[in-house]
C-alpha positions in Angstrom: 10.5 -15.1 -50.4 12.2 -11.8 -50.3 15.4 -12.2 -48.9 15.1 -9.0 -46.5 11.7 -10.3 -45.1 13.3 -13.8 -45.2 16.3 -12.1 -42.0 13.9 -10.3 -40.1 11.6 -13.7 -39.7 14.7 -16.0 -38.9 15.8 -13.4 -36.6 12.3 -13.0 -34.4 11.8 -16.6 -34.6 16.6 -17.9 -34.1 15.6 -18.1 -30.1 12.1 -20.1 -30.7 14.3 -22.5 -33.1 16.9 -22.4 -30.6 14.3 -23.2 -27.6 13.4 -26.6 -29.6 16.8 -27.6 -29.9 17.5 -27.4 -26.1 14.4 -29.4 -25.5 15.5 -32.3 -27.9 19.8 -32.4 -27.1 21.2 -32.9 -24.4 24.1 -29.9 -24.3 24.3 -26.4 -25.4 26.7 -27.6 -28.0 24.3 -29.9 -29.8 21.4 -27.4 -29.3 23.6 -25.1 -31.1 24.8 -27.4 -33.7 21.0 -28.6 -34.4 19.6 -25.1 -34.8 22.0 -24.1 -37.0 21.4 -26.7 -39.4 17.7 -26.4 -39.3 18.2 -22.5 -40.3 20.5 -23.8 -43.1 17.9 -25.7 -44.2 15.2 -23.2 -44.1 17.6 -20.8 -46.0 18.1 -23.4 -48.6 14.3 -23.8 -49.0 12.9 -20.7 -48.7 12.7 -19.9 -52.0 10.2 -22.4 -52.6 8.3 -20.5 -50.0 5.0 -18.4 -52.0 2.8 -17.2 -48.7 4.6 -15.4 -46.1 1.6 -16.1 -43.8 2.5 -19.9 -44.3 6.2 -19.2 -43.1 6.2 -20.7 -39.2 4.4 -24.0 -40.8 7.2 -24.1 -42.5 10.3 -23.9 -40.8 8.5 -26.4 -38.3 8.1 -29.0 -40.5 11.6 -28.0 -41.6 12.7 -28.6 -38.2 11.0 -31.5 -37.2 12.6 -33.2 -40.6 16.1 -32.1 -39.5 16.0 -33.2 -36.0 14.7 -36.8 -37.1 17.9 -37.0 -39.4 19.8 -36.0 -36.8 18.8 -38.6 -34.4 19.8 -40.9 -37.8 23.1 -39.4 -37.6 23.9 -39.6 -34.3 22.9 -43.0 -33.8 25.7 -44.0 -36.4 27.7 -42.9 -35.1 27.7 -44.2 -31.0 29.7 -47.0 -31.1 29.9 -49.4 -27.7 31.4 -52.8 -26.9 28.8 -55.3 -26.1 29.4 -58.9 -24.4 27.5 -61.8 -22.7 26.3 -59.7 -19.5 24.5 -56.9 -21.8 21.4 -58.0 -23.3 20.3 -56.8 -26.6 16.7 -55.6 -26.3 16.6 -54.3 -29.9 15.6 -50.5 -29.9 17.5 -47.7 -32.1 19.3 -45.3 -30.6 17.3 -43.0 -32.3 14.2 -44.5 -30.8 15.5 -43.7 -27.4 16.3 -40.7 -28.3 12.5 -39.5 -29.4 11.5 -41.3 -26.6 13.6 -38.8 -24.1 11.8 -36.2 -26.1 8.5 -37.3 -25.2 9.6 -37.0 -21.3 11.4 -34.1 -22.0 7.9 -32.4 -23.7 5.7 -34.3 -20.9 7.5 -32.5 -18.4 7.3 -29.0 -20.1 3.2 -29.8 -20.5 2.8 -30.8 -16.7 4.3 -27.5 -15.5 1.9 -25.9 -18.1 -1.2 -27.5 -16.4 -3.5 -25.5 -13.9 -3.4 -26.4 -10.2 -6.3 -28.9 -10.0 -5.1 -30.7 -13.3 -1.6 -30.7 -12.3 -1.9 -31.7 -8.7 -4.2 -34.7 -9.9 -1.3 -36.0 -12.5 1.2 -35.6 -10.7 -0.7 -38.0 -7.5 -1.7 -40.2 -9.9 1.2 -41.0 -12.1 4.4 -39.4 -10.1 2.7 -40.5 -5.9 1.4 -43.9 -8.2 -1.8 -42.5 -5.6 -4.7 -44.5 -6.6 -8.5 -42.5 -7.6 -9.5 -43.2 -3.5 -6.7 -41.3 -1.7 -6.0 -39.0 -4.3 -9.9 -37.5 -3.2 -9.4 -37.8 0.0 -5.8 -35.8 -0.3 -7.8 -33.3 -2.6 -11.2 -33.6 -0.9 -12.9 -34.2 -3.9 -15.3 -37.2 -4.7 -13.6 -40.0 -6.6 -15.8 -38.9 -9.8 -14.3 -35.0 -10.0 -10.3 -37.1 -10.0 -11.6 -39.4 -12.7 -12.7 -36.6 -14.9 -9.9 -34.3 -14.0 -7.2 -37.2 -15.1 -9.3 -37.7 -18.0 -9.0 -33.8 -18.8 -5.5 -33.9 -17.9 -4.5 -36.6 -20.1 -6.3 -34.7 -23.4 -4.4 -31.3 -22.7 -1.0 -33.4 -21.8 -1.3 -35.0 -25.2 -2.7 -32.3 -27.1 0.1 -30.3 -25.8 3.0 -32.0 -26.2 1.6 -32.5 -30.1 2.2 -28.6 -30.0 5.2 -26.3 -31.3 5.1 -23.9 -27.9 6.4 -20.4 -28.7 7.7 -18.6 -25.5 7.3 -14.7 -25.3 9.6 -11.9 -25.5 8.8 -11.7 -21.6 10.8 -14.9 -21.1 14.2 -14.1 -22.2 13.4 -10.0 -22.2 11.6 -9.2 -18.7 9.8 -6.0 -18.2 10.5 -3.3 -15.3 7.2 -1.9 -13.7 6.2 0.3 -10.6 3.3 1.5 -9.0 2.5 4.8 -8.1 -0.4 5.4 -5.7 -2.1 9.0 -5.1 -4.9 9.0 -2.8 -6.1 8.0 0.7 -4.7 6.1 3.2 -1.9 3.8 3.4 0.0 2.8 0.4 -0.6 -1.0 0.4 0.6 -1.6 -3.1 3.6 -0.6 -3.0 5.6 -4.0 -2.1 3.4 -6.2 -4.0 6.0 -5.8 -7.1 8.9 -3.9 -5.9 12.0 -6.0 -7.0 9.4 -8.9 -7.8 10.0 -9.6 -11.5 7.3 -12.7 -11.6 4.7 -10.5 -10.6 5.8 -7.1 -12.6 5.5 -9.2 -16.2 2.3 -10.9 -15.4 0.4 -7.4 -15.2 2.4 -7.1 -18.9 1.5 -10.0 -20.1 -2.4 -9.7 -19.7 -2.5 -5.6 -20.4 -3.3 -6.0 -23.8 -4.3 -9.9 -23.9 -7.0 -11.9 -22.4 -4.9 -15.0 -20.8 -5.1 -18.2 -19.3 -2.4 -19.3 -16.7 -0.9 -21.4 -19.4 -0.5 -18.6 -22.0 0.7 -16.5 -19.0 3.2 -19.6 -18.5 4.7 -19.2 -21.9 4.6 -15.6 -22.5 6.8 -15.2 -19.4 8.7 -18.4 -19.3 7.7 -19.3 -16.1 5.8 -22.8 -15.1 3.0 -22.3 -13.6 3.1 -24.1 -10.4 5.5 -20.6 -9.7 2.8 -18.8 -10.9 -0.3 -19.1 -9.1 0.5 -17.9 -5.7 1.6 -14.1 -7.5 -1.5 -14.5 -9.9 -4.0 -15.1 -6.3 -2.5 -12.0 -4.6 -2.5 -10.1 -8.0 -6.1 -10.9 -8.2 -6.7 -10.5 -4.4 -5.3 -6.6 -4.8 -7.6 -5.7 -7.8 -4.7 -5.9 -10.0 -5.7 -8.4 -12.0 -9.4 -9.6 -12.9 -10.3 -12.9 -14.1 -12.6 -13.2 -16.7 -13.8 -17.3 -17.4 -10.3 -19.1 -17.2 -8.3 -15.8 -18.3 -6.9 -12.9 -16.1 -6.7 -9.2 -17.3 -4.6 -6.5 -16.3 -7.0 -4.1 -14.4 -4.8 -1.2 -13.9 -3.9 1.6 -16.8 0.0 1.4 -17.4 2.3 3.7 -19.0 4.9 2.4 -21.3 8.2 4.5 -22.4 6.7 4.5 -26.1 3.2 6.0 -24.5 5.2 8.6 -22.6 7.2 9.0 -25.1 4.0 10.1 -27.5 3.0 12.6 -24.6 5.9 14.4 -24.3 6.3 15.2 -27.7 2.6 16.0 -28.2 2.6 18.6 -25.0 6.2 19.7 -25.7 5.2 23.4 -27.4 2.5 23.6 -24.2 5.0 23.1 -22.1 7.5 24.9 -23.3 5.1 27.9 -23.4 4.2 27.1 -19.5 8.4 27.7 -19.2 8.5 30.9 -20.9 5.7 32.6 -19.2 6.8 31.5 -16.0 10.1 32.7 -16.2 9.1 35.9 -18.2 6.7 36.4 -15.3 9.2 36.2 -12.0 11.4 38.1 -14.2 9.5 40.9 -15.0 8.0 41.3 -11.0 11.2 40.4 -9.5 11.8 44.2 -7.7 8.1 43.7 -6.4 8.4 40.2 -5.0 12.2 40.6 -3.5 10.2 43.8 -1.7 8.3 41.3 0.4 11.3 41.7 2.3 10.5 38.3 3.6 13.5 35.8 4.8 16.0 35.1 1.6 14.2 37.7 -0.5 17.8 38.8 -0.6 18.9 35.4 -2.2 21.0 35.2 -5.3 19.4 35.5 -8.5 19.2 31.5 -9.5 17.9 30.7 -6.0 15.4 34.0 -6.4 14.0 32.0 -9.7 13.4 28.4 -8.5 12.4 29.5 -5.0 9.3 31.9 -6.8 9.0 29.0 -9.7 8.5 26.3 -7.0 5.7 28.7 -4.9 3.9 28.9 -8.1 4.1 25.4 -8.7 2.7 24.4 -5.6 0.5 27.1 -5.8 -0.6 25.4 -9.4 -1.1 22.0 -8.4 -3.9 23.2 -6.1 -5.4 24.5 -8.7 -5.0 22.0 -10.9 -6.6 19.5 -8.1 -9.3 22.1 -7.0 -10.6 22.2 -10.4 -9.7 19.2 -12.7 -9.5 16.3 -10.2 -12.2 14.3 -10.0 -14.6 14.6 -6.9 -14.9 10.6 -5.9 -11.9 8.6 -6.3 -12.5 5.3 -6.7 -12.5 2.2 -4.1 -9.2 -0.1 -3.8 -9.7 -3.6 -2.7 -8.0 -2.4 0.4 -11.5 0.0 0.8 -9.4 3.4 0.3 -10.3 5.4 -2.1 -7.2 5.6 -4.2 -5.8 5.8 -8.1 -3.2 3.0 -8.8 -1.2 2.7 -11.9 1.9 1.1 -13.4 4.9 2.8 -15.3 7.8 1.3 -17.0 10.5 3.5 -16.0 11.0 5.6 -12.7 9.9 9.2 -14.1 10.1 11.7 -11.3 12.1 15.0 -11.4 10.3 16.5 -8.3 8.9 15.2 -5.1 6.5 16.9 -3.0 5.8 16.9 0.6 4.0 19.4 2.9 4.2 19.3 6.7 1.1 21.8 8.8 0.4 22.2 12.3 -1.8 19.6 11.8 1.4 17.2 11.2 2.7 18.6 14.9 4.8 21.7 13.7 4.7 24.7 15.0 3.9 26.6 11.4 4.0 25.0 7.4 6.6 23.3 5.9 6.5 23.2 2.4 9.3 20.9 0.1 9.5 20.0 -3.6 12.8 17.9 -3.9 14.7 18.6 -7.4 15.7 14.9 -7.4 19.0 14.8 -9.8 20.5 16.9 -6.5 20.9 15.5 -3.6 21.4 18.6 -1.3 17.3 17.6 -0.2 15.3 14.9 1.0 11.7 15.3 2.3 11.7 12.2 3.8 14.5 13.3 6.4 11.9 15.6 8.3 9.1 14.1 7.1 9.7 11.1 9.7 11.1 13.1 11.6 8.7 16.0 13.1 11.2 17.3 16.0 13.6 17.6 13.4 10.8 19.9 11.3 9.7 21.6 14.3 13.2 22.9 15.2 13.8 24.1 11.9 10.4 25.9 11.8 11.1 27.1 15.6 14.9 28.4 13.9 13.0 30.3 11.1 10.6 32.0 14.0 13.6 33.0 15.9 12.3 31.4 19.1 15.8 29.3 20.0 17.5 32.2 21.1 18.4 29.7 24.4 18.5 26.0 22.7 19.1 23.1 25.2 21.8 20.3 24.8 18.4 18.4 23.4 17.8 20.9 20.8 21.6 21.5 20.1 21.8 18.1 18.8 18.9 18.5 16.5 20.9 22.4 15.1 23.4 19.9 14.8 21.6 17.7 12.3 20.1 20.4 10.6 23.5 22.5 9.8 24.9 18.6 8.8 22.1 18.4 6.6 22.3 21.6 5.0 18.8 23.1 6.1 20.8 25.9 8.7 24.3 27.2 8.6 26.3 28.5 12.0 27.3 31.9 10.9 29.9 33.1 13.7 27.7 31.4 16.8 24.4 32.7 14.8 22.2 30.4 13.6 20.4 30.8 10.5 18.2 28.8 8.0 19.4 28.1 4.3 15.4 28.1 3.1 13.3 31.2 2.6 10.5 31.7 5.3 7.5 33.9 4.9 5.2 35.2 7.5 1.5 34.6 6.8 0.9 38.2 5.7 4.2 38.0 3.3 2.8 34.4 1.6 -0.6 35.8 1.0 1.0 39.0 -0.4 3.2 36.7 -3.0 0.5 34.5 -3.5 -2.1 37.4 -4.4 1.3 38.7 -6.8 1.2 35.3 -8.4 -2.3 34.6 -9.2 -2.5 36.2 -12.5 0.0 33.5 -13.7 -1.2 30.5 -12.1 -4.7 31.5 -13.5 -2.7 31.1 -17.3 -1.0 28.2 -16.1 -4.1 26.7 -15.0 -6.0 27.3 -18.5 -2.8 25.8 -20.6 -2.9 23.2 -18.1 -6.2 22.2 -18.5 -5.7 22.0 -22.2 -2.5 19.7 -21.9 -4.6 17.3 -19.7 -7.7 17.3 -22.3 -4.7 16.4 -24.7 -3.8 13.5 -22.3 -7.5 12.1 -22.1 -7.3 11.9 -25.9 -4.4 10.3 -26.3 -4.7 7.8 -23.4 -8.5 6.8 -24.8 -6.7 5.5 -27.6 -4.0 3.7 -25.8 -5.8 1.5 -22.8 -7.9 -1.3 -22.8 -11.5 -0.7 -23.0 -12.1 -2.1 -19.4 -9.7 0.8 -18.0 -10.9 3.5 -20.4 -13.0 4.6 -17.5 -10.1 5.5 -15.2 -8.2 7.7 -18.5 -9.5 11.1 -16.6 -8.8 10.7 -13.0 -5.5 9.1 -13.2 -4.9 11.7 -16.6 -5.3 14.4 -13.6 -3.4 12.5 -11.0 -0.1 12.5 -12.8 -0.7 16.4 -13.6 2.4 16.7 -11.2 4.8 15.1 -13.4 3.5 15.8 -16.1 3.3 19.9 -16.3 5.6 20.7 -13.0 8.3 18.2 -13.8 8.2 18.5 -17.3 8.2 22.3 -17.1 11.4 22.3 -14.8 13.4 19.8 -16.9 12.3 22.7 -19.7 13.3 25.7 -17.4 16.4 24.2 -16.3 17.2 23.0 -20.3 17.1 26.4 -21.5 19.0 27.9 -18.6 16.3 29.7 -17.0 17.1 27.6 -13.8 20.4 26.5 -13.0 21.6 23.3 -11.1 24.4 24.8 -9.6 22.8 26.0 -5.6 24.5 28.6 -3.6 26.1 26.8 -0.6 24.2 28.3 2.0 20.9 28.5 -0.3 18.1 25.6 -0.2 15.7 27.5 -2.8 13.2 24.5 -3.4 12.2 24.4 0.5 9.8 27.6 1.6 8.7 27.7 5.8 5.3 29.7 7.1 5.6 31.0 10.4 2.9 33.2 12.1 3.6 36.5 13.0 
């Protein structure tokens, strides 16, 4: 065998090798020791090796050979004083040795076993339970705990006659997080927060049909600790079980899949950047003339407080005309999108507050999340808080209470007003209804050719995607393709803006250019 391909199999399968040592010694040190004879070995005989498709047969019968010899070995050489009081009962050490083995592989089979097999083996030969009470524990007839020891015997033996091979999920675990857009409460997103059991289940079976067994060893988990995340996996639509196997039933998105996006809509969005900024640039004298509140704004704030009105102004678009009309049902009974990613993603966050939220006007906010001058969430939960800063940008606390001082208070704290010699003014700009539907009349053209470049990234997407999902969730590729439009044309086209210095990180003090307010007349 080639000696390069020879490394890169001893290196995938060292922690398998290692694995069957532990099993079969009983410290790290002699796991260590064992497994780096057995690879000696295989080294030395691998050139005898023809078919590279024949190479795991191989170094397990290598192994198996080694470990017998070093049962030999070790038997030699334990040494102990016998007398009168310590009967001789004639076994090998090495005899007692395999025979710790076979408990040792037992015990790895029975926490491989399914519920109803397990809990009838472990009644039966752990409780010493006999057939009767075991079916009355289980309520079962005595017949269905006869056939299910039966069953549970064959797959304990066939088992432990197996060479298990435990995942890349069981030494390597996998980050995922959900992202809901749609109707309703979010009631998925605690069912994996922080939860790794749960997160590298919905791995495992993405692209794999598996039992709970396969599940079992793929993550290196037993799968008595399995079935109460699989149930409420399966309960939430996340998972769907097919026979005896469970598949992942939502659409995730790995780093190497985003990865492949990015590059492939890089020159789109890159040309989304340039017209945008080209755009505000070239229609800056006619927008500032508005006159509206922070039109005066320095020139940086000028560009992202324009960029993130068009952006919000896009996104409607993009919903009003690409979104699907239906979403479809949760097993909650909202009708919602739910997917997975690998990696937290976001650059923006969105949040829009009307006077049907209680506020006396609109509140519209796109956190720029690598700053940490804003958070939505502040006023969001928080609708007093929102409605004195709307109630500051309509002039209309020209005589504030000790009530509403506190809440100035907070604000100017927070960075949303600033106390300029006993006047009170807000950091963020504020239109009045006539001003926003002048700029957004000014801004149309552009959003129209955003929209069309858009529409063309997302048919890229679909693509893509189609070729990336299971078959089950191919029929989800277009809605949830639209859903993440957010990230993935705004928040990709501000990490390009701000890139190439069009915007600049680096706010004016008393300038909050991402937040815009709509007050009536």
């Amino acid at each position: 065998m080639d000696k390069r391909i020879l490394n890169d199999k001893l290196a995938q399968a060292a922690k398998n090798i290692y694995s069957y040592c532990l099993l079969r010694t009983s410290t790290r040190e002699e796991a260590e020791d064992l497994s780096q004879d057995i690879l000696l070995e295989i080294m030395k005989s691998a050139c005898n090796l023809r078919d590279v498709n024949a190479f795991y047969g191989f170094i397990w019968a290598i192994a198996g050979n080694v470990y017998k010899n070093w049962c030999k070995k070790r038997g030699r050489l334990i040494y102990a004083e016998l007398d009168e009081s310590l009967p001789d009962q004639g076994r090998a050490v090495e005899e007692q040795l395999v025979e710790n083995d076979d408990i040792a592989l037992l015990r790895r089979e029975l926490s491989l076993l399914t519920e109803k097999y397990r809990r009838c083996a472990v009644l039966y030969y752990v409780e010493e339970y006999p057939v009767s009470k075991i079916a009355q524990t289980l309520d079962i007839s005595e017949s269905m705990v006869k056939y299910l020891l039966f069953k549970a015997r064959k797959k304990l033996k066939e088992g432990m006659n197996m060479v298990r091979n435990y995942g890349e999920q069981s030494y390597n675990p996998r980050n995922l997080t959900l992202i809901y857009y749609g109707e309703g409460p979010n009631r998925f997103s605690n069912l994996i927060r922080d939860k790794k059991i749960p997160q590298n289940i919905l791995w495992a079976c993405y692209n794999d049909l598996l039992t709970e067994e396969e599940i079992s060893l793929q993550i290196g988990v037993a799968v008595p600790y399995l079935d109460e995340y699989i149930n409420y996996l399966a309960d939430a639509g996340l998972l769907i079980k097919k026979g005896d196997k469970y598949s992942t039933n939502i659409i995730i998105f790995t780093k190497q899949l985003r990865d492949e996006l990015a590059n492939k809509k890089a020159p789109m969005t890159n040309e989304t950047a340039d017209k945008l900024y080209e755009f505000i640039t070239a229609n800056e004298e006619k927008i500032r003339s508005i006159n509206y509140q922070g039109s005066k704004a320095s020139r940086n704030s000028f560009i992202w407080q324009i960029s993130i009105i068009a952006f919000q102004l896009l996104i409607g678009k993009i919903t009003a005309t690409l979104s699907p009309k239906l979403f479809p049902k949760t097993a909650f009974g909202e009708r919602a999108y739910v997917w997975g990613v690998e990696e937290e993603e976001s650059i923006l966050s969105i949040c829009n507050l009307s006077p049907n939220d209680g506020i006396e006007g609109e509140l519209r906010m796109m956190d720029y999340l690598p700053s940490d001058r804003t958070y939505h969430g502040t006023l969001y939960t928080n609708r007093k808080l929102a409605n004195i800063l709307i109630r500051l940008a309509s002039n209309k606390l020209t005589d504030p209470n000790d009530y509403d001082k506190e809440y100035i208070a907070e604000l100017i704290k927070l960075g949303y007003a600033v106390n300029n010699d006993g006047v009170i003014n807000v950091t963020i700009p504020v239109f009045t209804r006539s001003q926003i539907a002048t700029l957004y009349e000014l801004l149309t053209p552009i959003t129209d050719e955003l929209l069309a470049i858009s529409a063309k990234i997302k048919q890229m997407k679909d693509s893509i995607l189609l070729n990336h999902v299971p078959n089950h969730l191919k029929e989800q590729v277009s809605g949830i393709s639209c859903m993440r439009m957010f990230n993935d044309i705004i928040g990709a086209v501000v990490i390009n803006m701000v890139n190439k210095d069009y915007l600049k990180e680096n706010w004016e003090t008393n300038e909050i250019p991402t937040y815009y307010a709509v007050i009536e007349e």
